[in-house]
BATI-790232 format. One line per 4 residues: number of its first residue (from 0); their letters; for each residue x, y, z of N, C-alpha, C. Coordinates in steps of 0.05 Angstrom, whole numbers, always signed. Example, Ala and Ser with C-alpha at 12.3 -4.5 7.8 and 13.67 -1.06 7.14 Angstrom:
BEGIN
0	as	+264,-114,+156,+246,-90,+156,+264,-66,+156; +257,-45,+142,+273,-21,+143,+258,+1,+157
END
This chain:
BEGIN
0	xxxx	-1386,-1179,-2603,-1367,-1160,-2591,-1340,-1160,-2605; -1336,-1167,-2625,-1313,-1165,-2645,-1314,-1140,-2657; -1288,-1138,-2660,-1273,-1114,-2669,-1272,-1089,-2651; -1265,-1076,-2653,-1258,-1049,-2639,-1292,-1032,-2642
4	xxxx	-1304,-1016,-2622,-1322,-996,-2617,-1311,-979,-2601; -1323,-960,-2614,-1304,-926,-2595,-1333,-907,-2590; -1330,-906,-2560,-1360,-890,-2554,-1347,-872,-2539; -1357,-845,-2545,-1352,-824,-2535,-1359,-811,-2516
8	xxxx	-1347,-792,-2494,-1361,-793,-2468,-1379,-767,-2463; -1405,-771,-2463,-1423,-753,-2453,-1413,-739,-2426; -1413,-707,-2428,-1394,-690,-2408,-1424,-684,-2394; -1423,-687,-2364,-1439,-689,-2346,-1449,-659,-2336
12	xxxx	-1471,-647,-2336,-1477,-618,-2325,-1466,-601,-2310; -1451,-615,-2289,-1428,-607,-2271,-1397,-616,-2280; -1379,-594,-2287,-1347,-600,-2289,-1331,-589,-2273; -1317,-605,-2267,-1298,-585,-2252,-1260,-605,-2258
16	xxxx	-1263,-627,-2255,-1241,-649,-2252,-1250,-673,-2226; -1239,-698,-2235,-1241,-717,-2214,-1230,-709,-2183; -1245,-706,-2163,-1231,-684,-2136,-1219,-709,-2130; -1197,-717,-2124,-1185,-729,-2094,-1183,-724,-2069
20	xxxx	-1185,-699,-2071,-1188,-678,-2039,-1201,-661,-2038; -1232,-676,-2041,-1254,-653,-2053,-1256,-631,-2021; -1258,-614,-2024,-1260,-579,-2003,-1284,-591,-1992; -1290,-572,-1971,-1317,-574,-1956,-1345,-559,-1973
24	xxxx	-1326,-539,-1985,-1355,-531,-1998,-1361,-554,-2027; -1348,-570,-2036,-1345,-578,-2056,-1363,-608,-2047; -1364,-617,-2025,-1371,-644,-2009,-1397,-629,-2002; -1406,-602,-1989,-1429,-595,-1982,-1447,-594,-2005
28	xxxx	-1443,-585,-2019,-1454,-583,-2059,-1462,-614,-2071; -1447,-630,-2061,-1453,-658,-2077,-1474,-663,-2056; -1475,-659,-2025,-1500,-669,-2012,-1518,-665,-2022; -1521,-627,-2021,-1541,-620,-2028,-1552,-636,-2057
32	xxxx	-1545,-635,-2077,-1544,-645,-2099,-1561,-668,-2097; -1560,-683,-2081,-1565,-715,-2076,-1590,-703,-2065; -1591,-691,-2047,-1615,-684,-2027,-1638,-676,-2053; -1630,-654,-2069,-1639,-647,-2083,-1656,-663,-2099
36	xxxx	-1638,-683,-2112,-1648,-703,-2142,-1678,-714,-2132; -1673,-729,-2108,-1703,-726,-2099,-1731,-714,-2104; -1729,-687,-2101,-1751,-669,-2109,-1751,-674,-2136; -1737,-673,-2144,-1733,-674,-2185,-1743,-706,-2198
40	xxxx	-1750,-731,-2177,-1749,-756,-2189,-1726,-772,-2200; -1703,-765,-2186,-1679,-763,-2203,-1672,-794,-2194; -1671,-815,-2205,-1661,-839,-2187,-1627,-834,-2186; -1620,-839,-2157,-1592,-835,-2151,-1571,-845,-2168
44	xxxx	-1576,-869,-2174,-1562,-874,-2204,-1553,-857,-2218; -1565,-836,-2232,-1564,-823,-2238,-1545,-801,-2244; -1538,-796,-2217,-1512,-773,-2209,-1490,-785,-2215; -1486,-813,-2222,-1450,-818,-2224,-1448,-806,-2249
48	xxxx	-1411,-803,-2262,-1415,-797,-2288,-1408,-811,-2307; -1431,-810,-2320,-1440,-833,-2349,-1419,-830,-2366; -1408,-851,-2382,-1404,-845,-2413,-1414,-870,-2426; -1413,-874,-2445,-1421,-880,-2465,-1445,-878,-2483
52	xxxx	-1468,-894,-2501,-1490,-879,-2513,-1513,-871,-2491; -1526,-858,-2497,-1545,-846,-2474,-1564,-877,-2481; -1580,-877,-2451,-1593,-896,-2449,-1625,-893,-2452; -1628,-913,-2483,-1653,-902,-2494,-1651,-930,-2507
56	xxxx	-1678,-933,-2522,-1685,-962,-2537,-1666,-958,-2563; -1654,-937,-2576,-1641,-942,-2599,-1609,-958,-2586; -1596,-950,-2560,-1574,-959,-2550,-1576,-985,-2537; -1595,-995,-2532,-1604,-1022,-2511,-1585,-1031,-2506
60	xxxx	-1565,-1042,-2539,-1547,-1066,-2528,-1527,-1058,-2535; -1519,-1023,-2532,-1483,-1025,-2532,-1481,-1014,-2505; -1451,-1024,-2500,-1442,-1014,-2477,-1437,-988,-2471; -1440,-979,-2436,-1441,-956,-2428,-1437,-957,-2396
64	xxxx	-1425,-944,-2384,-1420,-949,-2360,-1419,-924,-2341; -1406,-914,-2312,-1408,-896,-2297,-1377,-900,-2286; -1367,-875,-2267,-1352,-871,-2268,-1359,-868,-2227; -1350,-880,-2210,-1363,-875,-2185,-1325,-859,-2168
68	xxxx	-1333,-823,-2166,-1318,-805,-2162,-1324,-805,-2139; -1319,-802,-2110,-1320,-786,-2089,-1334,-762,-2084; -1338,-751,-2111,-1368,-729,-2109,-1390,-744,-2118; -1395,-750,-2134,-1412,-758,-2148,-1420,-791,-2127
72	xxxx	-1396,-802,-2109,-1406,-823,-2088,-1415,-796,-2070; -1422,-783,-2059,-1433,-773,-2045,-1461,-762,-2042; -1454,-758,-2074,-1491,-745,-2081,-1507,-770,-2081; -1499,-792,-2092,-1518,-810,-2095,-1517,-828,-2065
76	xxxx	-1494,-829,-2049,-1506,-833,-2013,-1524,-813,-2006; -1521,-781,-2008,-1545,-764,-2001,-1574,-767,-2017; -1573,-778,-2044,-1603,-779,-2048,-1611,-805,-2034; -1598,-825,-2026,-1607,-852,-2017,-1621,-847,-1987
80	xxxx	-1610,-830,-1975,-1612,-831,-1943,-1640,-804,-1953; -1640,-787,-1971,-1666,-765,-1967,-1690,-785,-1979; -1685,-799,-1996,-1708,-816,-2001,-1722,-829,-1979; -1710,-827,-1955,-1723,-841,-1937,-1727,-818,-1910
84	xxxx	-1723,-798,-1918,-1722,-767,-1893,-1707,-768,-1876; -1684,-778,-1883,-1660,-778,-1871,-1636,-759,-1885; -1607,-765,-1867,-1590,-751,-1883,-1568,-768,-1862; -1538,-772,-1882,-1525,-786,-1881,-1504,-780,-1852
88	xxxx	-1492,-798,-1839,-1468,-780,-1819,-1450,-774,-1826; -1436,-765,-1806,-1404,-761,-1806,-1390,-788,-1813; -1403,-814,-1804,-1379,-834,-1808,-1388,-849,-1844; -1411,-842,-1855,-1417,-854,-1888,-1403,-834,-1906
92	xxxx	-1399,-806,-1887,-1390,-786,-1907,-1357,-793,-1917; -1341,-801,-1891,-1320,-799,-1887,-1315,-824,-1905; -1328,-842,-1901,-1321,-872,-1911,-1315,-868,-1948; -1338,-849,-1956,-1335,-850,-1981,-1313,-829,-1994
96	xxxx	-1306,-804,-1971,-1276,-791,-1973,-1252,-809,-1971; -1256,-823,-1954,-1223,-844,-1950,-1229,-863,-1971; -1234,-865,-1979,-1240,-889,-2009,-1210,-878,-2034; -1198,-900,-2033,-1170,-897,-2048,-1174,-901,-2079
100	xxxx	-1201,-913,-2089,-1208,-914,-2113,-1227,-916,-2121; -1215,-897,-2156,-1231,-891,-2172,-1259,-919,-2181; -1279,-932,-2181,-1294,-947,-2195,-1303,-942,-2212; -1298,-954,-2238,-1304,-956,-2262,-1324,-976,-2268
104	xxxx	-1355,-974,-2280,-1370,-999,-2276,-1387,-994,-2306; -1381,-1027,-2320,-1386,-1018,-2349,-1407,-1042,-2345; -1426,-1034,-2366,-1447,-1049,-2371,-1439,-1072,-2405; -1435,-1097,-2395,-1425,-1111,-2426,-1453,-1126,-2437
108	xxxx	-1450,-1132,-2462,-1469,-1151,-2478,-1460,-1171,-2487; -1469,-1197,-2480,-1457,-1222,-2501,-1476,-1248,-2508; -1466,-1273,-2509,-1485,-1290,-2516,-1485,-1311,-2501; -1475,-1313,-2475,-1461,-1337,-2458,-1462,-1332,-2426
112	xxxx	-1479,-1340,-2416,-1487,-1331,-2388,-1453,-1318,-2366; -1430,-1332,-2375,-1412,-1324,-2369,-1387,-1299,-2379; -1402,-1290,-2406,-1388,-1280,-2415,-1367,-1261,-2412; -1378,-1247,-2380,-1364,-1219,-2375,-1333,-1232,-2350
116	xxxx	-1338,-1269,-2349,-1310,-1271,-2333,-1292,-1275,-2347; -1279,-1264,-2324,-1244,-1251,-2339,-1237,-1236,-2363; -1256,-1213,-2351,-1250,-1185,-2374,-1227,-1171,-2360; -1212,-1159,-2378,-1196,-1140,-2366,-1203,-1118,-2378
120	xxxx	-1191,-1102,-2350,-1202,-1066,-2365,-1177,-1054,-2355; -1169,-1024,-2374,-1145,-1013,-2362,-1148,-984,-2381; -1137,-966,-2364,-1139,-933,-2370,-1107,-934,-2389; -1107,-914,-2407,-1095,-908,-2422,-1094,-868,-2418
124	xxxx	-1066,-860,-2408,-1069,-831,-2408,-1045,-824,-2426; -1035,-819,-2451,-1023,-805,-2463,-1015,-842,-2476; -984,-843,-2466,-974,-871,-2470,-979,-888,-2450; -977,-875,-2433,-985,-894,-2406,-1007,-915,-2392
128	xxxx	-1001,-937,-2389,-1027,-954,-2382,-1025,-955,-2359; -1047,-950,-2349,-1056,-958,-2314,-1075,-977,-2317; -1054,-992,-2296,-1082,-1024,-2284,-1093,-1019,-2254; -1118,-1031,-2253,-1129,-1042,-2233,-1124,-1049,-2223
132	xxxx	-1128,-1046,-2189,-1118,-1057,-2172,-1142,-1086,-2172; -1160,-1081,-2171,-1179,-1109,-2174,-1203,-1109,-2200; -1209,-1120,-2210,-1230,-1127,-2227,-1248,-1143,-2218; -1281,-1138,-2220,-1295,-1166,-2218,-1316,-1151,-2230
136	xxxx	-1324,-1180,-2243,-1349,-1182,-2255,-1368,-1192,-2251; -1398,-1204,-2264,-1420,-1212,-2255,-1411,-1245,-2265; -1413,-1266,-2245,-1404,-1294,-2251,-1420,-1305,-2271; -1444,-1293,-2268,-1471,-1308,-2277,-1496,-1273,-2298
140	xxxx	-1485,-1278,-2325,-1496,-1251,-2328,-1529,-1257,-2333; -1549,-1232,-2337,-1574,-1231,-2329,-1582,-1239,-2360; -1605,-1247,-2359,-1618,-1255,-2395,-1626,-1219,-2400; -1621,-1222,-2426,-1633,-1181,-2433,-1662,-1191,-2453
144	xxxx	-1676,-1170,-2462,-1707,-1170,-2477,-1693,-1182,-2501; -1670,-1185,-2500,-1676,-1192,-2537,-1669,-1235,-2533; -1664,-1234,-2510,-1655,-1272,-2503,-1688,-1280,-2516; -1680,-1306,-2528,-1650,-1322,-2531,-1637,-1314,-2556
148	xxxx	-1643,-1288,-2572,-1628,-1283,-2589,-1607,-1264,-2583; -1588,-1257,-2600,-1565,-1243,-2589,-1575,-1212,-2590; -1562,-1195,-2568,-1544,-1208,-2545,-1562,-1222,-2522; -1558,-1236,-2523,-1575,-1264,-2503,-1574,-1256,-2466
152	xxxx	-1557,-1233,-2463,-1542,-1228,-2438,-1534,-1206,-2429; -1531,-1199,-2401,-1528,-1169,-2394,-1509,-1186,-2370; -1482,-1168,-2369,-1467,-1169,-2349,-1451,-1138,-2344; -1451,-1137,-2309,-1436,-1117,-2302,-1404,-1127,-2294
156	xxxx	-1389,-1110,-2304,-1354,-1108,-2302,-1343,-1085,-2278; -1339,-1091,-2262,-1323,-1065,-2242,-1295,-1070,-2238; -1281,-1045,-2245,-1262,-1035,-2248,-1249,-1018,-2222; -1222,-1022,-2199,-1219,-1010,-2181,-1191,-986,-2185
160	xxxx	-1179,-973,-2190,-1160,-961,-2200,-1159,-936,-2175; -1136,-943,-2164,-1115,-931,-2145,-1117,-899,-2154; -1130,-881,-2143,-1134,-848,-2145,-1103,-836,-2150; -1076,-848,-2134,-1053,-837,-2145,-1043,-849,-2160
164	xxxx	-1058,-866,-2177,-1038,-879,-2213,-1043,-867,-2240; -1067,-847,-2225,-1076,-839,-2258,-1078,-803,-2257; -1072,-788,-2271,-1072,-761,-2274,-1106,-755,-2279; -1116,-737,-2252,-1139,-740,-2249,-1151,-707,-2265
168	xxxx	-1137,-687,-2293,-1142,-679,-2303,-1143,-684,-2326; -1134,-710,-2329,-1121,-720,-2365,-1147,-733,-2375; -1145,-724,-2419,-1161,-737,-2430,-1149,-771,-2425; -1158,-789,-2422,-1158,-811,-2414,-1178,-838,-2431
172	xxxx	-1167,-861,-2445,-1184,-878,-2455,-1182,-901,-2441; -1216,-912,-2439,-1212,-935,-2416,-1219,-952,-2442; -1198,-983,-2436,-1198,-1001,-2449,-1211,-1017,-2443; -1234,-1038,-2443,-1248,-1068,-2447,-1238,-1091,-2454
176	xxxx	-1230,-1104,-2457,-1231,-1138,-2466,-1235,-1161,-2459; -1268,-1164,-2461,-1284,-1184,-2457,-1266,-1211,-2467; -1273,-1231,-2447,-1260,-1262,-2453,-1262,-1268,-2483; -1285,-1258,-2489,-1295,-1276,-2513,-1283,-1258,-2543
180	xxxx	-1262,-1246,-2540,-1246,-1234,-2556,-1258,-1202,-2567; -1242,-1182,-2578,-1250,-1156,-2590,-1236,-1132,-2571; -1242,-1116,-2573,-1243,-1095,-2555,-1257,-1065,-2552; -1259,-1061,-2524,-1278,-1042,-2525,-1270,-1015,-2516
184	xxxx	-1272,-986,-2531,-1257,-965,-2515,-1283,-946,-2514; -1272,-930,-2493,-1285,-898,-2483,-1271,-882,-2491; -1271,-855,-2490,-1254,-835,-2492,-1270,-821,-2465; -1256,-812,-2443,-1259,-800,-2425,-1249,-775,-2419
188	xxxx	-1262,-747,-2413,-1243,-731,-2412,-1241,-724,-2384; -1223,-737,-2361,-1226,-728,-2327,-1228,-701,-2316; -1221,-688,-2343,-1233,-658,-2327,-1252,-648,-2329; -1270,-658,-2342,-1297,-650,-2345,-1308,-673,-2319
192	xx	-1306,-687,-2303,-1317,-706,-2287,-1308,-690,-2257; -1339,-694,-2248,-1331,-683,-2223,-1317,-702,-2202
END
């Protein structure tokens, strides 16, 4: 994980901008959506929005992560609850509207079952850096197909970032830096993210 990698962000089928005060028709659309993926095989996973390399055997072991929006949390609570012929209430809906932040959740690679504690991550919008209100990572990361050779390890990093610190139309780069030295960037563009 040395030196600098710059992965670029795959723009998701739906754009519009990160909502903070997504409308009713705009919250009815992400249900449906969720309801939807279902019929399609779509695992809910799915609906957050991705960046980094698409996930295929040539990308295995670079990083890539999701972006968990208040629309895109909604579609994937609505495909969870239709998977089972249900549909979500008034009080799971609301819970994931009053949610004050953005989650950022990156998938890291290394060689040290601990590798991903005490990463810091932080958004970058023009000159400006925005931090996290909390970070946590996986204490204990998972062995990946290529252990015991490198990368020997799979750990997840979540990222919590306060909805009024960051300009929720701006191109935006999210920063990485794993304990074990280097650094890691995205290029994000928030208005293409629903």
């Amino acid at each position: 994980m040395a030196g600098a990698l710059i992965i670029l962000f795959v723009v998701p089928i739906r754009a519009h901008a990160i909502e903070l005060q997504p409308s009713a028709e705009q919250i009815a659309s992400a249900l449906e959506q969720g309801k939807a993926a279902t019929t399609t095989r779509t695992p809910p996973v799915e609906l957050y929005s991705w960046f980094g390399p698409p996930s295929d055997p040539a990308n295995e072991f670079r990083p890539r992560g999701f972006l968990m929006t208040k629309l895109s949390g909604l579609a994937v609570l609505s495909a969870h609850f239709a998977l089972r012929a249900q549909q979500p209430n008034e009080q799971e809906i609301r819970r994931i509207l009053d949610d004050q932040y953005l989650q950022v959740s990156i998938t890291l690679y290394g060689d040290r079952r601990d590798f991903a504690q005490n990463t810091f991550v932080m958004l970058v919008q023009g000159g400006r850096k925005i931090m996290p209100v909390r970070i946590r990572a996986d204490d204990t990361a998972d062995r990946t197909s290529a252990w015991p050779k490198s990368p020997a390890y799979r750990a997840k990093v979540v990222a919590s970032f306060t909805y009024g610190d960051f300009d929720p139309l701006a191109t935006t780069q999210l920063f990485v830096f794993p304990r074990t030295g280097g650094e890691i960037s995205f290029d994000l563009d928030f208005a293409a993210i629903p």
